[in-house]
Every structure is written in structure tokens, then in C-alpha cells.
N, C-alpha and C positions, 0 to 999 in steps of 0.2 A: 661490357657485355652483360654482367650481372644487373646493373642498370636497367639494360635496356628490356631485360627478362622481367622483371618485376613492372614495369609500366604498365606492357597487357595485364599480367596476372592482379594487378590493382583492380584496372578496368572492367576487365572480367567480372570479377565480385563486387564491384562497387554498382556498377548498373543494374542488375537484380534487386541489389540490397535497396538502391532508390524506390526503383520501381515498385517493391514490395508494401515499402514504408509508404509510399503515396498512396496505395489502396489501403493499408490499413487505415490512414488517415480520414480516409472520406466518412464521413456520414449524413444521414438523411436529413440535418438541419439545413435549411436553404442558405446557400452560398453565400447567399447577397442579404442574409439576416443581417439590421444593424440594431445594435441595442441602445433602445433612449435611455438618455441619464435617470439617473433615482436618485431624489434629493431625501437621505437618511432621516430627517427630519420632519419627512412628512409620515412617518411610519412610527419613529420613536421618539421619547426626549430624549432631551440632552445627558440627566443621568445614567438611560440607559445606553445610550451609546457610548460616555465616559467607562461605565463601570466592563462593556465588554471590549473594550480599546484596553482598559489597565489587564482585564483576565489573559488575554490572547497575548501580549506584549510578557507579560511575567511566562510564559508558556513559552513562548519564541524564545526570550534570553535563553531559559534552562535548556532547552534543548538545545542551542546552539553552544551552549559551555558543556554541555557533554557530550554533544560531539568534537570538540577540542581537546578535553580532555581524555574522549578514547583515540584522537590521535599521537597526542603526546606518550598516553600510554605505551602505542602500538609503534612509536619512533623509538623510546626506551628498549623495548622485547626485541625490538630490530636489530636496534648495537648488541645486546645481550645473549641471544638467543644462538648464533655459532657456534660462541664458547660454551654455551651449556650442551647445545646437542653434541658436542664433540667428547666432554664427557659423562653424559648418559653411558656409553661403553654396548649403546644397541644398536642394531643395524639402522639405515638408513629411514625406513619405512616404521619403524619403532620408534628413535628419537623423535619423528616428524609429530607424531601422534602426542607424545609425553609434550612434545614443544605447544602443539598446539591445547589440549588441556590445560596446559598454564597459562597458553593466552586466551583463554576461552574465560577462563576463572579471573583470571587482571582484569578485564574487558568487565565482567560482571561485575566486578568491583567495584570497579569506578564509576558506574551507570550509578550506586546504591545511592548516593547522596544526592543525585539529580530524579531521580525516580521516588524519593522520597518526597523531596520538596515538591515534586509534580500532585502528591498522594497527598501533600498539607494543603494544598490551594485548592485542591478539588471539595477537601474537608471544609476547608475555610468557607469557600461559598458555599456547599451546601447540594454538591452534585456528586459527591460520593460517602455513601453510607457505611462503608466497608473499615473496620477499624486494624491499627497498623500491623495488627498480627495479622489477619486475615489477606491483608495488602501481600505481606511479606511471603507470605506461603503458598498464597492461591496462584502463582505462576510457575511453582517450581517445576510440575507435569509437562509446562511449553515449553522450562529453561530444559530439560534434561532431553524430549526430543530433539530438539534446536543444537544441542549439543554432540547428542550422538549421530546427527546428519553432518556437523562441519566437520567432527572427525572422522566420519567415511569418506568427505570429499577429498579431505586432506589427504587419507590412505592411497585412494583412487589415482588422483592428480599424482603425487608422488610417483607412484606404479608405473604409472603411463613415461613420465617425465624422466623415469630410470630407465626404462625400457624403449622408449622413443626418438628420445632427445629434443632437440628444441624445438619440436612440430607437434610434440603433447598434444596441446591444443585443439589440434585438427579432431584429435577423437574424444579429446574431455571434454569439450562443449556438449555433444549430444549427451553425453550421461547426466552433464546440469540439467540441458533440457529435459531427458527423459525424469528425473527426480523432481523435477518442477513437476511437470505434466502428473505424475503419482502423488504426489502432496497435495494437489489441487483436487486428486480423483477423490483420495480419503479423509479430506479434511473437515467433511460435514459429518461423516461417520464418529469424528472423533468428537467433535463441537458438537454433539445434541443435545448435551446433559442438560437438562431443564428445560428444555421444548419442547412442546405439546401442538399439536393440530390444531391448525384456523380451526377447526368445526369448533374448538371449544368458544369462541366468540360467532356466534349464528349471525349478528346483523352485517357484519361486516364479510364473512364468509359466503353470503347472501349473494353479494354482488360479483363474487369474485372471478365465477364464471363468464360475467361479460366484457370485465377489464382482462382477461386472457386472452379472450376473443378479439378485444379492440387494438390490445397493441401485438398481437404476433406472436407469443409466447406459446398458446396451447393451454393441455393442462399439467399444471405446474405444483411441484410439491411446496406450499408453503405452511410457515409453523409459526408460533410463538416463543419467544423464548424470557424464560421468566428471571430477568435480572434487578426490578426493583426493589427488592432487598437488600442489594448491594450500591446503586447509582438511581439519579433521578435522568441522568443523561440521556436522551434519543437518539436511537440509531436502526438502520437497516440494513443488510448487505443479502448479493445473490452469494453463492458458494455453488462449487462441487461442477463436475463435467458429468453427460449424459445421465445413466441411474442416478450417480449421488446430486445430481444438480437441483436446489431447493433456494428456498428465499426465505430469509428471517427477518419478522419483526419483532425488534425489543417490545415488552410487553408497558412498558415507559408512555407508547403511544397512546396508551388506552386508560391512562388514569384518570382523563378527563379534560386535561389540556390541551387536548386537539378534536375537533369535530369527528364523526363520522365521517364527512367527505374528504374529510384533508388527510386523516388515513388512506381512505382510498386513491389519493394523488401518490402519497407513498409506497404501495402497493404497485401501480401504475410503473412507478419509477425502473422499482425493482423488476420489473416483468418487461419492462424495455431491456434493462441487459441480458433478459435472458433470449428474448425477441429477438436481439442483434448479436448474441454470443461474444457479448466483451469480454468474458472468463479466456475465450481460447483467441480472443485476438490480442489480451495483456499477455499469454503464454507464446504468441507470435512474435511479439516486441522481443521479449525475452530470451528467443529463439535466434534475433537479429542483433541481439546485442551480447549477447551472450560468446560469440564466436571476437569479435573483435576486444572484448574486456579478459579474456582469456587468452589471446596473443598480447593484449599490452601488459597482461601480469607475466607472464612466459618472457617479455623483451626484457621489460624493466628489472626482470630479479637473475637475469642470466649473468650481469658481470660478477657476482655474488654464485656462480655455480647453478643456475638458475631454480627450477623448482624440486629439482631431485634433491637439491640438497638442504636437510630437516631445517637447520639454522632460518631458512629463508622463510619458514611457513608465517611468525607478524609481519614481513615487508609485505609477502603478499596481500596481508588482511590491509595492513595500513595502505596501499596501493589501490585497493576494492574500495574502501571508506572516502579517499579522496576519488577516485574517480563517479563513484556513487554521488557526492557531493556535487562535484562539478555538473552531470548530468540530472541530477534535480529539477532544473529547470525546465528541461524536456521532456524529463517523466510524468511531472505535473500536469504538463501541457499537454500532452495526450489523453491521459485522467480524465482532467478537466472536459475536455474534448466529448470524452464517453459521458460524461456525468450529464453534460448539456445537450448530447443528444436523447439521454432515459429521459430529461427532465421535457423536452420538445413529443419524446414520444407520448408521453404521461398526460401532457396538455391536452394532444389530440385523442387519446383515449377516454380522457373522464369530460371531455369539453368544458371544465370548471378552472376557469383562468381566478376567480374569486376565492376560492377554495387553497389553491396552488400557492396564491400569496399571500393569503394569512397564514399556512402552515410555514412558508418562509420567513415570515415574521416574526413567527412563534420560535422562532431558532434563537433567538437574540435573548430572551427569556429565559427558555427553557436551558441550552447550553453557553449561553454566554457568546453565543459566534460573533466576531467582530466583522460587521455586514460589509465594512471596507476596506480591508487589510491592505497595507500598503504592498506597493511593487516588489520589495523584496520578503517580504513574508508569503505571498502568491507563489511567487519562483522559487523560492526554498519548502517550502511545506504546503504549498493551495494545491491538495490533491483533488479538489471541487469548484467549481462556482462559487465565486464571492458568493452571499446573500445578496447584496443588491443585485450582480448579473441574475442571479434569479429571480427575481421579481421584474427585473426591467425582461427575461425573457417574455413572462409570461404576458406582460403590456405588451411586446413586439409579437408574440402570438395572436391576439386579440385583435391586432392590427392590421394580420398576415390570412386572418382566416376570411 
């Protein structure tokens, strides 16, 4: 009987959940887009493509041994962590919290030697200026946020999980969501430090009225943000939901290694995600997945007493970490998805397919991008288009218009 209760109630929620996923999925890139091959070779030598094949490859190892080693960490705190919360001598919702600060603090630990060596290679080539005190300090303001939100989720969950029992779930999801949805509203408020107004660059602020125009966005808060003192690294990103929602460019862009136009592709890019509200469709994803990784931590730590009980707070994180892992591949893949639609928007707003792909070549250079990462560095970490898919977009643009 219980069987047969559970089959609709799957149903039920599974067909939504499809159907949901399928429109977020769509976008304006044409269907039946096919991208021509890019032979790397016609864009760079051989040196440069050895030397950003060895950068991206020593980056992939590290990362992937430190997410190893914060598993191994977080299976140690696992066996460990009962017997400690049981004598703490606090209530339930107390131990959970002192459990989780220790494994907040392991967890940090062990990142230090992999976050280091990330900090020597960057020195090494020549794409970060930031020296190792500077390194070591300048994040402590995101570790100690970052820290006091896992400990409220822990308290929260906990809460729910004493008071609920094994259906938690049902109501902690939405408080994820809603704390998603809040860190996403304030987090340009908090990031402005060193940002100034496009007007302070007039040629390129110049134009900026028509690429609003062109690709859908309006008018849009965008800024500078002044990090070459620290990194020679290029980067952009949109931020922030309604009031706070802005667009930043590193001010990287403007040192003279990139044209005028080719900023303005980038510009373009960013004003596609605002154009298409990627911000609040990765907050949809999030909303979607977020309910079923909260039942499978809720199943998986129940023969263990399930989440009420403090001991359990690393199974849970180590449980998040692998399944976070496993679903990588997906996350990407949607990513990617959005990235190549800004980047299809951006074509048709600046109509400089010319522009588009010297600034994508300029990737290779400027941050060392491995234009061809193999198959499983794409599915583990390709939050973007290769470099060549962007290039071969902007030829299949060209072709398409």
C-alpha cells in the first residue's frame, strides 16, 4: 500500500519539476545552431597553446585534490563528530553549531595548502600581483560571512528537523531558497568596494546606451571595478536582483589589451544576462534542486538519527560535497547554456563577429584559458564555453545572419 501511495506522489512532483526544467532550459540560440570546427592553430602557436594546456591542467589537478581531501576531511568528522557532540554536555541545537564550527574550521584548513599553491601559480605566471600576506587576509571578510550563514543553516535545519521530523525538508528548502534569493539581492551592496562609474571611461560609456537598447536590458547600472593592482586577470560578471542588479567590469579590460570594440562585445555579453534574467533563472535551478538534495540529506543521515541529531552535521556537509560533485556536470551544462546564449545575444547587438573573436583569443593570453579543455575538465569545472565554441559561435553567427 505504501508502495503504491508513493508512485503518484513521485509523479506528481516529478512532471512539474520536468516541465519546469524544460523552459528554463530554452533559449534564444537557434535550435538547429551547429558549430564549425576551430582548428586552435589557426589562432595560436603551438607554445601558446602548450603553455595554457600546462596552466589549466596544474589548476584542474589542485582542485580536484582538494576536493578529495575536503572529503576525506569531512568522512573523518563523520566517524568523529557523535562522540564529540554527545560530550559537549549542550543541548541539541548547541552541540550541532560547536560541531559545525569545527568543521567549518577542518574544512578551511585543508583548502590552505591547495589555495596556496593555486596563489604560487598564479604568481608564477604573472597574473596575480597580490603578495602572500595580502592573499591570506583579503578573504577573511567572505570566510567569516560564509561561515556565519552555514551556522544559521545548521541551527535552522536542526530546528525544523527536532520539531518536524523526517519531513524537515519540506519547509527547509524554502528558507535555502529564500537566503539564496537575499544574498543574491545584497551582494552587489557588499562587493562595491573599489568601483566607480562607467562615466569615469566617456569613450566606452559613449556607446553604452545603444548596446542596452540592442540587446534588451534597458538602462542598466554599470561600473568599474578597479582590481589591477592586485591581478592582471580579465573578468566580468552581472550581480544583484532588481534595485541592486548592476554589471561589472574589471578594470583589467582597459589596460589596453583589448580594443574598444571588444570591450564593448563584453559589455553586450553582460547585458544579455540581464536582458534574459539569468540571475533569477540560476535562483530557479536552485529552487528545483534544492528540495530534492534536502530530502536526499534528510534520507541518507536518518539511520544515524537523522538531522536533529548534532553528530550528523559533517555527514551531512560530506553528503552535499558529493552530491554537488556528481551534479557538476549539469550545473555546467546549464551555465554554459546561459553563457552561449549572452554570448549569441552580444553578436547580434554589436554585429562585430570580428571584434567577438579577437577578444576570445585574447583569452588565451591574457588569462591563460585552455581554448580546448578536454571532456572531463568541461563536465567538472566548464562553467563557460570552451574558447573555441566561442569563436566557432561567432563563425556560425556570421553564417546564420
Amino acid at each position: 500500500m505504501r508502495a503504491r501511495l508513493w508512485v503518484p506522489a513521485v509523479v506528481a512532483v516529478a512532471v512539474p519539476w520536468i516541465v519546469a526544467a524544460v523552459f528554463l532550459y530554452r533559449t534564444s540560440v537557434p535550435s538547429d545552431l551547429s558549430l564549425p570546427d576551430v582548428n586552435p592553430s589557426a589562432f595560436w602557436s603551438a607554445n601558446e597553446l602548450d603553455r595554457a594546456e600546462s596552466f589549466e591542467l596544474f589548476l584542474t589537478v589542485d582542485h580536484l585534490l582538494a576536493i578529495l581531501a575536503a572529503v576525506v576531511a569531512l568522512f573523518i568528522l563523520a566517524v568523529w563528530a557523535p562522540g564529540f557532540a554527545r560530550g559537549t554536555g549542550l543541548g541539541a541545537v548547541g552541540a550541532g553549531i560547536i560541531v559545525g564550527m569545527v568543521t567549518i574550521v577542518v574544512i578551511w584548513a585543508v583548502s590552505i595548502p591547495f589555495s596556496l599553491a593555486e596563489q604560487w601559480w598564479y604568481r608564477r605566471h604573472g597574473l596575480s600581483r597580490e603578495s602572500y600576506v595580502e592573499w591570506l587576509f583579503a578573504p577573511w571578510g567572505e570566510l567569516g560571512a560564509l561561515a556565519i550563514l552555514a551556522l544559521f543553516l545548521i541551527a535552522v535545519t536542526m530546528a525544523l528537523a527536532r520539531g518536524i521530523g523526517r519531513f524537515w525538508w519540506i519547509a527547509g528548502a524554502p528558507v535555502f531558497i529564500a537566503l539564496s534569493t537575499f544574498f543574491a539581492f545584497v551582494f552587489p551592496y557588499v562587493d562595491q568596494y573599489s568601483q566607480v562609474s562607467i562615466s569615469t571611461e566617456p569613450a566606452l560609456a559613449a556607446g553604452l546606451p545603444e548596446i542596452e537598447e540592442r540587446t534588451g536590458a534597458g538602462p542598466t547600472d554599470v561600473r568599474i571595478a578597479r582590481v589591477s593592482d592586485s591581478t592582471s586577470l580579465v573578468n566580468a560578471y552581472t550581480a544583484g536582483l532588481g534595485p541592486s542588479e548592476r554589471v561589472v567590469l574589471w578594470d583589467t579590460f582597459l589596460n589596453g589589451s583589448f580594443s574598444l570594440d571588444e570591450v564593448r562585445v563584453v559589455l553586450a555579453h553582460e547585458l544579455a544576462h540581464v536582458a534574459k534574467s539569468h540571475i533569477w533563472k540560476g535562483l530557479a535551478w536552485y529552487a528545483l534542486f534544492a528540495f530534492p538534495l534536502a530530502f536526499a540529506v534528510g534520507e541518507l543521515t536518518r539511520r544515524r538519527g537523522g538531522m536533529g541529531e548534532p553528530g550528523n552535521v559533517p555527514l551531512a556537509a560530506l553528503i552535499l560535497v558529493l552530491l554537488g560533485l556528481g551534479l557538476a556536470p549539469a550545473q555546467n551544462a546549464i551555465t554554459r547554456r546561459y553563457e552561449a546564449e549572452a554570448d549569441w545575444i552580444a553578436l547580434g547587438a554589436t554585429r562585430d563577429p570580428n571584434s567577438a573573436r579577437q577578444l576570445f583569443v585574447g583569452f588565451v593570453s591574457t588569462d591563460l584559458a585552455d581554448p580546448t579543455p578536454s571532456f572531463w575538465e568541461e563536465q567538472l569545472f566548464g562553467s563557460h564555453p570552451s574558447v573555441a565554441d566561442r569563436i566557432a559561435m561567432t563563425q556560425a553567427w556570421e553564417r546564420n545572419r
